[in-house]
ZAPAKE-527052 format. One line per field, with one value per atom (N, C-alpha, C): atom name; residue in one letter; x, y, z; chain. Coordinates in nm, 4 decimals. Each point is the difference from the previous one (the first is absolute). Layout:
REM residues N
a = [CA, ...] $
r = [A, ...] $
u = [X, ...] $
v = [Y, ...] $
w = [Z, ...] $
c = [A, ...] $
This chain:
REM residues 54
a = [N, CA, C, N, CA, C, N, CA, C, N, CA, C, N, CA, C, N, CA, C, N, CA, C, N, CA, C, N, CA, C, N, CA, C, N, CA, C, N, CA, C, N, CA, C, N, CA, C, N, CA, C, N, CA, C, N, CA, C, N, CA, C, N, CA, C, N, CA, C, N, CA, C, N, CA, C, N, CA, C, N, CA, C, N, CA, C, N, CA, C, N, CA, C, N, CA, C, N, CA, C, N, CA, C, N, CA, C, N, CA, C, N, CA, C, N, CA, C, N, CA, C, N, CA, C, N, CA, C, N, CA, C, N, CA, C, N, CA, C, N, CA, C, N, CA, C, N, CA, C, N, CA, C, N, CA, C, N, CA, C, N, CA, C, N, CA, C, N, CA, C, N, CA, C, N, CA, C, N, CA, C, N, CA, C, N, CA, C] $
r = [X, X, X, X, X, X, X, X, X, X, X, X, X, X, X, X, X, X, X, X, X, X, X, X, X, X, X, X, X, X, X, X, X, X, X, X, X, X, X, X, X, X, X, X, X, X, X, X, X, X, X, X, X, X, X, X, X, X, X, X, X, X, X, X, X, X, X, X, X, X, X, X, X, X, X, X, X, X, X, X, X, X, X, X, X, X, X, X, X, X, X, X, X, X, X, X, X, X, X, X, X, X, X, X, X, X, X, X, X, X, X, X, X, X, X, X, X, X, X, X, X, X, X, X, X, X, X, X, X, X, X, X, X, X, X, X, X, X, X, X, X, X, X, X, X, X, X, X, X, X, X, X, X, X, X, X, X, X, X, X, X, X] $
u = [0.4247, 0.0115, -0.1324, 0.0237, -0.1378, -0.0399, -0.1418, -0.0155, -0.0716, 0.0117, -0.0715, -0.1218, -0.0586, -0.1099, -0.1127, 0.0946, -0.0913, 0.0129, 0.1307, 0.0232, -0.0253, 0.0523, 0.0325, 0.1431, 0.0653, 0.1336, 0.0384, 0.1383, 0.0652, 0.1046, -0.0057, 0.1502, 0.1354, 0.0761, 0.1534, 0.0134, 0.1113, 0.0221, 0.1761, 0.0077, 0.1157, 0.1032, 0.0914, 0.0713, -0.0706, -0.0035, -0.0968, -0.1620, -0.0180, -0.1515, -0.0820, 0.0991, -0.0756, -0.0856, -0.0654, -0.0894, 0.1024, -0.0335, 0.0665, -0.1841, 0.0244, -0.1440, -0.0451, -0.1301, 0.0001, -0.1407, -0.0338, -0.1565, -0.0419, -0.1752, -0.0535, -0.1225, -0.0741, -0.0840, -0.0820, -0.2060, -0.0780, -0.0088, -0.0232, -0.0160, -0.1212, 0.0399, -0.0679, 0.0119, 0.0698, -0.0609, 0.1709, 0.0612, 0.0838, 0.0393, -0.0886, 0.0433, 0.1005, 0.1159, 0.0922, 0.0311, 0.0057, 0.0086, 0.0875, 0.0938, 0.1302, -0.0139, 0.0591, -0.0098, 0.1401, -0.0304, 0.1458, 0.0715, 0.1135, 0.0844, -0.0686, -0.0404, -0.0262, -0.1250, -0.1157, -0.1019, -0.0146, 0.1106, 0.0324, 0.0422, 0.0866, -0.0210, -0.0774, -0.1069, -0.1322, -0.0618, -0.0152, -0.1085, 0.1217, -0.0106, 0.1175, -0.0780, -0.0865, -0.0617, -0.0326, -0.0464, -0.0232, -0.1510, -0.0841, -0.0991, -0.0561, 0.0927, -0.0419, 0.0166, 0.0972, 0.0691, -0.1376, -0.0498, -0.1283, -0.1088, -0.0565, -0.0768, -0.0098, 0.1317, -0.0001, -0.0079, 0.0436, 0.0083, -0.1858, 0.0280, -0.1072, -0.0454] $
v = [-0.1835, 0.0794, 0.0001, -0.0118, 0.0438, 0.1006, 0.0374, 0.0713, 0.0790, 0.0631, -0.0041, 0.0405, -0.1174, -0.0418, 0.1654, 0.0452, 0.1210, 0.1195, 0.0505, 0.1213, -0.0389, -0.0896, -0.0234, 0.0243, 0.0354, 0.0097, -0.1132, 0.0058, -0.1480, 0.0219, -0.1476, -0.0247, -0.0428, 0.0659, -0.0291, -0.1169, -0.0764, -0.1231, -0.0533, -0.0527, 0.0203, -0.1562, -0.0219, -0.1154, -0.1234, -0.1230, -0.1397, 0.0525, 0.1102, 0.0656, -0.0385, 0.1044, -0.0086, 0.1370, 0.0149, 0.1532, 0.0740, 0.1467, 0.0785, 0.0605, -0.0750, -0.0172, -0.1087, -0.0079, -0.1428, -0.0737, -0.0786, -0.0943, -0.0131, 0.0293, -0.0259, -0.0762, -0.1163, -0.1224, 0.0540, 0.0091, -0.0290, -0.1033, 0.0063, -0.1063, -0.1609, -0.0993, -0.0831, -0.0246, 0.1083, -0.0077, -0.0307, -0.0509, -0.0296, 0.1417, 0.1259, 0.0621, 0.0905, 0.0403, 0.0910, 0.1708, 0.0664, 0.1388, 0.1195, 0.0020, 0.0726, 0.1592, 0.0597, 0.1228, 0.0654, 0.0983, 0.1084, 0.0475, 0.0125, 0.0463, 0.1332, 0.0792, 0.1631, -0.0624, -0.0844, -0.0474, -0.0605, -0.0514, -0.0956, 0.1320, 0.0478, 0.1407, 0.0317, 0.0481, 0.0767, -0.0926, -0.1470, -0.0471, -0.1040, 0.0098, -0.0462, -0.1684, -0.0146, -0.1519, -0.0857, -0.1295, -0.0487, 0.0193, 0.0280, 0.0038, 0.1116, 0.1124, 0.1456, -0.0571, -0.0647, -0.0415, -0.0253, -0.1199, -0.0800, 0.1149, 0.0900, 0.0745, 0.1094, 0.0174, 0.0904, -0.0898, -0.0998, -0.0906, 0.0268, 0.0493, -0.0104, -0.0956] $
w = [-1.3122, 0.1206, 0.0740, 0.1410, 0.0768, -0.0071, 0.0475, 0.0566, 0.1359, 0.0744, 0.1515, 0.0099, 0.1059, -0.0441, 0.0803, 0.0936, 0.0420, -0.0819, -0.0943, -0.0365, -0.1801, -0.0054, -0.1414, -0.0520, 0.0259, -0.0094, -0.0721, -0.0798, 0.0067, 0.0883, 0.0184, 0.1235, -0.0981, 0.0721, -0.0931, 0.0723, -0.0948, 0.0470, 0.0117, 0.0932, 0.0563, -0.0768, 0.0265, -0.0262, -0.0139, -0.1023, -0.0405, 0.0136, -0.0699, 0.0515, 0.1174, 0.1229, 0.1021, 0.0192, 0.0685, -0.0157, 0.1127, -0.0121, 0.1188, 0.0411, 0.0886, 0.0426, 0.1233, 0.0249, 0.0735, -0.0783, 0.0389, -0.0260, 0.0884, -0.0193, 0.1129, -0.0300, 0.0677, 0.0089, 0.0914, -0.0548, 0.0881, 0.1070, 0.0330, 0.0803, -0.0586, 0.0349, -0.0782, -0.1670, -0.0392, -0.1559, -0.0601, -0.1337, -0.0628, -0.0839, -0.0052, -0.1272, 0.0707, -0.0395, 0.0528, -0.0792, 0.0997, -0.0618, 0.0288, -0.1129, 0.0536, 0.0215, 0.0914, 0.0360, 0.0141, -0.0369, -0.0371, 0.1082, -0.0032, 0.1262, 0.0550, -0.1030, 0.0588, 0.1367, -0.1052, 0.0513, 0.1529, 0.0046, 0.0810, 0.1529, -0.0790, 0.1422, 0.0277, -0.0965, 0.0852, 0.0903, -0.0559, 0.1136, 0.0539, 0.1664, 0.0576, -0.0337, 0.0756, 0.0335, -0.1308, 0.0430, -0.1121, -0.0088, 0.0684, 0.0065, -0.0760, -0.0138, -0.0079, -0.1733, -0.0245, -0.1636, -0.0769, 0.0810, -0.0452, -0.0027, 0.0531, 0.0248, -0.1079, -0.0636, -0.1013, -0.1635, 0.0004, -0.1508, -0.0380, -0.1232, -0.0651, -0.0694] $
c = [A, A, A, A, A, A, A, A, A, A, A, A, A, A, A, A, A, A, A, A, A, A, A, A, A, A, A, A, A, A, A, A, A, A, A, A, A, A, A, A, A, A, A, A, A, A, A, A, A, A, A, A, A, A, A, A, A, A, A, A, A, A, A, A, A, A, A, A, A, A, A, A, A, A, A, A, A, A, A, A, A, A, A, A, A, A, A, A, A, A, A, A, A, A, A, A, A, A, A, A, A, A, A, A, A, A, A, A, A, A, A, A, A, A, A, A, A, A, A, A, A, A, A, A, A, A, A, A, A, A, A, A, A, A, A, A, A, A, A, A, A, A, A, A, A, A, A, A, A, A, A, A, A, A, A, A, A, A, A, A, A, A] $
């Protein structure tokens, strides 16, 4: 199981383990980092997403 990369949470995972969640990519870089649905409400943008990953 994941888990989100701003709260720590794990993400449940939905049908052929997909996340109920989304992924989100710096820019330039390959490493990807999933974030939790709750998560995903608070910060609308993707920018705001990136800004909080620790």
């Amino acid at each position: 199981m994941a888990k989100c990369a701003i709260c720590g949470k794990k993400i449940a995972e939905l049908f052929l383990e997909k996340l109920k969640g989304t992924i989100v990519k710096k820019p330039g870089k390959s490493k990807q980092y999933p974030v939790c649905f709750e998560c995903q409400k608070k910060f609308k943008s993707n920018e705001e997403l990136l800004k909080e990953i620790k």
